[in-house]
C-alpha positions in Angstrom: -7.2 -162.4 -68.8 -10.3 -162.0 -66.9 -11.6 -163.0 -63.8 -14.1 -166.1 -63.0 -16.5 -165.5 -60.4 -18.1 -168.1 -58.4 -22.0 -167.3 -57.0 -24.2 -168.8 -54.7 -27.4 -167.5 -54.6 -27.4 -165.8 -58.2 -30.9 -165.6 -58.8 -31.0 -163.5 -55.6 -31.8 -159.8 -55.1 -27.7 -159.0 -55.3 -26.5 -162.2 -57.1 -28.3 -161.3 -60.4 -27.3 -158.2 -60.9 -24.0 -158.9 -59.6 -23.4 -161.5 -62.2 -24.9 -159.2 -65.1 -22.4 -156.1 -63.8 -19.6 -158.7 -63.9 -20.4 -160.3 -67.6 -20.5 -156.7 -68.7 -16.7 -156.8 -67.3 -16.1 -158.9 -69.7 -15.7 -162.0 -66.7 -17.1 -165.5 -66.4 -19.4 -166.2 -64.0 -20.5 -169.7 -62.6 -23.6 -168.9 -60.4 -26.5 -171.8 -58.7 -29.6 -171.6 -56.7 -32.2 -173.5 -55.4 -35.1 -171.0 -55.9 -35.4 -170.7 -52.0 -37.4 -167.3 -52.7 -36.0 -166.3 -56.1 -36.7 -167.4 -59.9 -34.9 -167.6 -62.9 -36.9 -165.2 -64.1 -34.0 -162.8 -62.5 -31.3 -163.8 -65.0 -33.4 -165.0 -67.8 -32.0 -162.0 -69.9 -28.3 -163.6 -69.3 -28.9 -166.9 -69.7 -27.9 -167.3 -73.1 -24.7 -164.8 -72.6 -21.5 -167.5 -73.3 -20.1 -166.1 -70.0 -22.4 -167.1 -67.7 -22.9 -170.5 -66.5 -26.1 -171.3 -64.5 -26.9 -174.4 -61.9 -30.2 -175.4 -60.1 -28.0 -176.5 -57.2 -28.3 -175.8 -53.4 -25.2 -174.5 -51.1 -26.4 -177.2 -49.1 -25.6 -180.7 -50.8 -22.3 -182.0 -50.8 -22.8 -183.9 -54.3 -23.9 -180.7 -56.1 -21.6 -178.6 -54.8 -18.8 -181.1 -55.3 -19.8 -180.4 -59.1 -19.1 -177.1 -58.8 -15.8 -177.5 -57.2 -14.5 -179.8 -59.6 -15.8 -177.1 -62.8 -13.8 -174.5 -60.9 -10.8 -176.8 -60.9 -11.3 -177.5 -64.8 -11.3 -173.6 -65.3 -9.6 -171.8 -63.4 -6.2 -172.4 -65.5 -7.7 -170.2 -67.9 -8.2 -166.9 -65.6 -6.0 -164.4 -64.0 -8.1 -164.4 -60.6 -10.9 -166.3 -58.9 -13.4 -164.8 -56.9 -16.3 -166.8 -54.5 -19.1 -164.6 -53.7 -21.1 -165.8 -51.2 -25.1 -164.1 -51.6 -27.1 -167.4 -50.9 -28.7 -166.8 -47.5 -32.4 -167.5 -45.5 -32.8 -163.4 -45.2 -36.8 -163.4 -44.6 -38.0 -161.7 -41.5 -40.6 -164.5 -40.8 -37.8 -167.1 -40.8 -35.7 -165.0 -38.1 -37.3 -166.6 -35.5 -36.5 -169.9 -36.3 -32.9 -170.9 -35.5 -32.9 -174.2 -37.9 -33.9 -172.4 -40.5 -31.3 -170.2 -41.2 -28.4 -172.1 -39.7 -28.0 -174.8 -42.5 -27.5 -172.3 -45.2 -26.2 -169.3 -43.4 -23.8 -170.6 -41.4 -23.2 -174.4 -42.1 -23.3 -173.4 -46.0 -21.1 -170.1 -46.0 -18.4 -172.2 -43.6 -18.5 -174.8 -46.5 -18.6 -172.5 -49.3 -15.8 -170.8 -47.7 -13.4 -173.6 -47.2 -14.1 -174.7 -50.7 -13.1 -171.6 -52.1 -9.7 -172.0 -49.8 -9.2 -175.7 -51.3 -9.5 -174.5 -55.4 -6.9 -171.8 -54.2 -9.2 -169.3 -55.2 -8.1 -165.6 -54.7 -10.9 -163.7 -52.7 -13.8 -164.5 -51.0 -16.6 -161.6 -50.5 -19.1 -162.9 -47.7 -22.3 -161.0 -48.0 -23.7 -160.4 -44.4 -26.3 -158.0 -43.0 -26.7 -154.8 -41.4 -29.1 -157.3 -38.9 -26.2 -158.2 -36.9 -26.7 -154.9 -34.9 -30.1 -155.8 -33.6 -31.5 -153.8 -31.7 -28.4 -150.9 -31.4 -28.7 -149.8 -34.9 -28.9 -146.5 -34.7 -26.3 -143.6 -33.9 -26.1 -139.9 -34.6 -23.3 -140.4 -37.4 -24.1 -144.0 -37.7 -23.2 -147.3 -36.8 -19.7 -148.3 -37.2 -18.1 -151.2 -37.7 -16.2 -151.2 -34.4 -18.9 -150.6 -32.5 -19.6 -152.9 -30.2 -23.2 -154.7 -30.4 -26.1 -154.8 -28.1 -28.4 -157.9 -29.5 -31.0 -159.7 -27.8 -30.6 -162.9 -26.2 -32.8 -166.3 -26.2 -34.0 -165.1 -23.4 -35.6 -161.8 -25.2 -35.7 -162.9 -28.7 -35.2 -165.9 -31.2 -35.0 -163.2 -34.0 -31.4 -162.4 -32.6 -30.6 -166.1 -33.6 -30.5 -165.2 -37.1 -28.1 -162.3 -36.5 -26.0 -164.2 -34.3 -25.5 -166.7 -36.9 -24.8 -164.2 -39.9 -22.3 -162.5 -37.2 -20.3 -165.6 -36.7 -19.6 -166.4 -40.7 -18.4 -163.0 -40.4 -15.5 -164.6 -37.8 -15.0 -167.3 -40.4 -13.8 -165.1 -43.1 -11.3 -163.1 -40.8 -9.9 -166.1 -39.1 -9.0 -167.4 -42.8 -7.8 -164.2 -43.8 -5.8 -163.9 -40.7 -4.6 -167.2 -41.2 -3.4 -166.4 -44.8 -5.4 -168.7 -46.5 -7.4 -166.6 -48.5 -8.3 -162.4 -49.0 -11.5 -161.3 -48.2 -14.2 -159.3 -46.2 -17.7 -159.0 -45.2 -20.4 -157.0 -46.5 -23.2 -155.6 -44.1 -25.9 -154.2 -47.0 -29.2 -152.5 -45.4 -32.6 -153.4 -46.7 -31.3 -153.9 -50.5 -34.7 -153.3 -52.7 -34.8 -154.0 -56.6 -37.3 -153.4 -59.3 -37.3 -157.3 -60.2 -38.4 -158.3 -56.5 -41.9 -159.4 -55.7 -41.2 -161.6 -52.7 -44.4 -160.1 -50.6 -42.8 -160.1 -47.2 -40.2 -157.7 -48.2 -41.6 -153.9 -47.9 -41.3 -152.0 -50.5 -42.6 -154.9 -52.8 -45.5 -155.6 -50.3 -46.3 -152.1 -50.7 -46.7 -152.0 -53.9 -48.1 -155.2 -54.8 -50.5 -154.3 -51.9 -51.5 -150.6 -53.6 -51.5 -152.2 -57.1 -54.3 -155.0 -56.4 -56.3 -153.6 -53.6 -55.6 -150.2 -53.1 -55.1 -150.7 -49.4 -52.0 -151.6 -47.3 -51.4 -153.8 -44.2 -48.3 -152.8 -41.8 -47.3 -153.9 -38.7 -47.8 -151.4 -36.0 -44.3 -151.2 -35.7 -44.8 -149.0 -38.4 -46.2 -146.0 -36.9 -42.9 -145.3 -35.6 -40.5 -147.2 -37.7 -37.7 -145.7 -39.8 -35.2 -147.4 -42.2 -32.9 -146.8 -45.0 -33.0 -148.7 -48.3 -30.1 -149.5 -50.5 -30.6 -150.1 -54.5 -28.6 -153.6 -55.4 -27.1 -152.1 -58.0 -25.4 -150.0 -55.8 -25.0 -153.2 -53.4 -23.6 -155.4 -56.2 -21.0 -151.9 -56.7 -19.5 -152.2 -53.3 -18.9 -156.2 -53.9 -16.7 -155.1 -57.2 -15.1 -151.9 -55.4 -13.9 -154.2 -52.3 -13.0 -157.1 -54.9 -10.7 -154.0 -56.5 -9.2 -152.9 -53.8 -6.8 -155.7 -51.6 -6.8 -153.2 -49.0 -10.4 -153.8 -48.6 -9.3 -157.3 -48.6 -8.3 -157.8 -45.3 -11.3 -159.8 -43.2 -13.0 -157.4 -41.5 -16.3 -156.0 -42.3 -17.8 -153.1 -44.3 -21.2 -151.3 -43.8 -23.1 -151.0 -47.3 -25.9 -149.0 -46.8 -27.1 -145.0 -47.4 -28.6 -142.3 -45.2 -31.4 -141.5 -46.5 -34.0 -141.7 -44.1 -37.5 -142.6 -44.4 -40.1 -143.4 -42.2 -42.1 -146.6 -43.3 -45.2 -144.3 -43.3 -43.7 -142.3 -46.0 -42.5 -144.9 -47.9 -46.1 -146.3 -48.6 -47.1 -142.3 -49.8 -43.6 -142.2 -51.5 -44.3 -145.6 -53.4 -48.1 -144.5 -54.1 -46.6 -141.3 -55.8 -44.6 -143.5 -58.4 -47.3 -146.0 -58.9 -49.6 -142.7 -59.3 -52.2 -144.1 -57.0 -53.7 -141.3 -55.4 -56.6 -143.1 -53.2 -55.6 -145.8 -50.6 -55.7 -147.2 -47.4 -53.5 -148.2 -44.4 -54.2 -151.0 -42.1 -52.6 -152.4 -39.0 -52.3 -155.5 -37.6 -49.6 -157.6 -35.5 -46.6 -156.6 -34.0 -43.1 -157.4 -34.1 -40.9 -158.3 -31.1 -37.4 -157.0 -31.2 -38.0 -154.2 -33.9 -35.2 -151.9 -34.6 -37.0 -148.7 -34.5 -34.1 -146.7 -36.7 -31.3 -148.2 -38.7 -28.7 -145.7 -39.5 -24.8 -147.1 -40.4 -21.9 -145.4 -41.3 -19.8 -146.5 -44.8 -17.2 -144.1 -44.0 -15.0 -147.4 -43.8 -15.6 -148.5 -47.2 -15.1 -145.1 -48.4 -12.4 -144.4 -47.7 -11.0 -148.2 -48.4 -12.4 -148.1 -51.9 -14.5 -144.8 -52.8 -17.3 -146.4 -52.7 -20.6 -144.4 -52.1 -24.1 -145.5 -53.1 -25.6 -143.3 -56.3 -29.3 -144.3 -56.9 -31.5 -142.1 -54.3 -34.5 -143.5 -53.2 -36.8 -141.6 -55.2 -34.8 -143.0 -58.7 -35.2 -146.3 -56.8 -39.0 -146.7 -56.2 -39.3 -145.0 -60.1 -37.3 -147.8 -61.6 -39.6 -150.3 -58.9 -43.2 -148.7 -60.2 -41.9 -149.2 -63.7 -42.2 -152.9 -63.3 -46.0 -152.6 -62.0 -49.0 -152.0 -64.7 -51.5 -150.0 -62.2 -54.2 -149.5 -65.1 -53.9 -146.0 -64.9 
């Protein structure tokens, strides 16, 4: 028997490839969103696969997601193990600023979400958090681990930290149900997770290129003179979601680091992206400024390695490829 997997957030970066890995599994997979920042155009190519079932719903309304309670309920008879996997999050950096905006979904929804999946009985619940709940202490010599303790920001610094604060506390939701035996489970802190189908222009590496495909010239923060960051490819995201889902001793509510460490400044990344997208002319342009920046973002995953095996495969240079492949420069 297989498994049937319950998504929020499908049409999102990791939800769409998550739920095309998992129909390739030969699973079921019942997966909404509400388009916050996504389209269907991400799963447009599964649509019509007899294993996936799709919903223009939001995490947030108690009549929709009653709905998808009571399909659960009418199907889960017919499958060895349930699985909730929560991706459906407000993750844009102009919206960290802005407590209201990210609490509904991000906390409010997961601690719903969550406490559905206890009521169905289902079997595991993954919550998807982010490597942002280290603020501003997010880089060590051998990386940030998960037992590290955290130096964030405060109101009194900056509102940013509010969105990490409230990403940090679901994570205390899914250990005190796991603790409590009502469910297995774990977080998942991914690092700046790219994809070739994202265009949403406030993320990087699509502003970039977006940016060198139409004008041939590139506006960054001057944060990013000194900036440095890791990028993780969601297939290899959506891989540590099914490693932890196959391992019950991954399954025990804490939280895992998903990331890689391969370093790049953000300087580099705009000649590294103009390589693939064979632009060879272009300019760089600075204006604004961040508060509360991380200037380096380096975490460990020797947790999850050794819990699961898991280790990320694509490098970054097979990652931008597969990203330029999606642009037409005219070249």
């Amino acid at each position: 028997m297989s498994t049937l997997f319950i998504i929020s957030g499908v049409t999102g970066m990791t939800g769409n490839e998550l739920a095309r890995k998992m129909i390739k599994r030969g699973d079921h997979v019942i997966g909404f969103d509400n388009f916050f920042a996504s389209s269907l155009d991400t799963v447009r190519d599964i649509l019509s696969e007899p294993e996936f079932e799709f919903y223009e719903m939001d995490l947030n309304s108690q009549e929709e997601m009653q709905e998808i309670k009571n399909q659960v309920l009418r199907k889960k008879g017919s499958y060895k193990k349930v699985v909730y996997v929560n991706c459906a999050a407000v993750v844009h950096t102009e919206h960290f600023y802005h407590v209201y905006h990210t609490y509904q979904t991000n906390v409010e929804g997961m601690k719903e979400f969550l406490e559905q999946a206890i009521e169905v009985g289902a079997d595991v619940f993954i919550n998807c958090s982010t490597s942002e709940v280290y603020s501003m202490q997010s880089w060590s010599e051998n990386g940030v681990r998960e037992d590290d303790y955290i130096l964030m920001a405060t109101a009194e610094n900056s509102q940013r930290t509010s969105y990490a604060a409230g990403k940090l506390l679901t994570e205390f939701f899914i250990k005190d149900a796991v603790d409590q035996g009502k469910i297995k489970g774990c977080s998942l802190r991914f690092a700046n997770v790219y994809s070739k189908d994202e265009r949403y222009p406030k993320h990087i590496i699509p502003h970039i290129m977006n940016s060198l495909v139409k004008s041939r010239q590139v506006v960054l923060l001057e944060n990013s003179k000194k900036n440095r960051r890791t990028f993780l490819h969601n297939s290899d995201s959506c891989d540590a979601v099914l490693a932890a889902i196959d391992h019950e001793s991954a399954l025990d509510g804490t939280v895992y680091n998903v990331a890689t460490q391969e370093e790049v400044t953000i300087l580099e990344l705009v000649k590294r992206c103009a390589k693939e997208l064979q632009i060879e002319q272009y300019d760089i342009v600075f204006e604004g400024y961040r508060e509360s920046d991380p200037e380096r973002r380096i975490l460990s995953t020797e947790k999850l390695y050794k819990r699961t095996g898991w280790e990320a495969k694509i490098t970054l240079e097979e990652g931008l490829r597969m990203c330029a492949g999606s642009y037409n420069t005219g070249n």
